[in-house]
C-alpha positions in Angstrom: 84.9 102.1 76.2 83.1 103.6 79.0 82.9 101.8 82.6 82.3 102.1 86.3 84.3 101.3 89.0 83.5 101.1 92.3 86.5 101.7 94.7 87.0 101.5 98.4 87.9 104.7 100.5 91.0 103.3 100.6 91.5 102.5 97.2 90.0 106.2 96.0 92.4 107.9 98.4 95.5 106.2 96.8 94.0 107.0 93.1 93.2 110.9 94.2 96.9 110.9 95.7 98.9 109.5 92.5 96.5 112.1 90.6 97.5 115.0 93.1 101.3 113.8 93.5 101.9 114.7 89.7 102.9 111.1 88.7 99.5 110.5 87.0 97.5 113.1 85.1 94.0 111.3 85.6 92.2 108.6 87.6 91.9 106.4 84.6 95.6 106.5 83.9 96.4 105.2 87.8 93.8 102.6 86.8 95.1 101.5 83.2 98.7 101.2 85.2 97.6 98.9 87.7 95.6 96.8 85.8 99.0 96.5 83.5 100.7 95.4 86.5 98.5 93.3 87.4 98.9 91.3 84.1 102.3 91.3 84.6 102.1 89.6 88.1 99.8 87.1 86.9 101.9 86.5 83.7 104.4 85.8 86.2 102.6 83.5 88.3 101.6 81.2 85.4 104.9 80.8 84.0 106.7 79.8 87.6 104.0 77.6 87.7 104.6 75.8 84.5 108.3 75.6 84.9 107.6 73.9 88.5 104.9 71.9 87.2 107.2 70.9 84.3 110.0 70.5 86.8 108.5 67.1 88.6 108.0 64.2 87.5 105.1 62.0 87.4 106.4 60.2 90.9 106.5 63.7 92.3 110.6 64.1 92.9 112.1 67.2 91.0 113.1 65.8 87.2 116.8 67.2 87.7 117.7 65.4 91.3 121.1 63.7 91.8 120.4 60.5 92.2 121.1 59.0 96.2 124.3 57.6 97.2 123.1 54.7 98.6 126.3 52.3 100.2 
């Protein structure tokens, strides 16, 4: 699959300098590992976000608190 990316100075300098730095062999491979990264991170995301979300009750308090001592 062919495509076009578009990068910022920035962004093309840190591509050219994995490529020249030996840790990458092409462009497309720096690419293909940060867009695996990124999938990771937001893999991440969405499950701390489940397990908070499943975390809180419907009255908003976390599901596991000790209840009060109230005297």
């Amino acid at each position: 699959m062919e495509m076009t990316v578009n990068l910022t100075d920035y962004l093309n300098t840190m591509v050219t300098s994995k490529v020249a730095s030996g840790l990458y062999e092409s462009p497309s491979e720096v690419v293909r590992e940060a867009l695996r990264l990124l999938d990771e991170r937001d893999r991440l995301r969405v499950a701390k976000l489940t397990a908070a979300s499943t975390a809180i009750g419907p009255d908003g308090e976390p599901l596991n608190r000790q209840p009060r001592n109230t005297r």
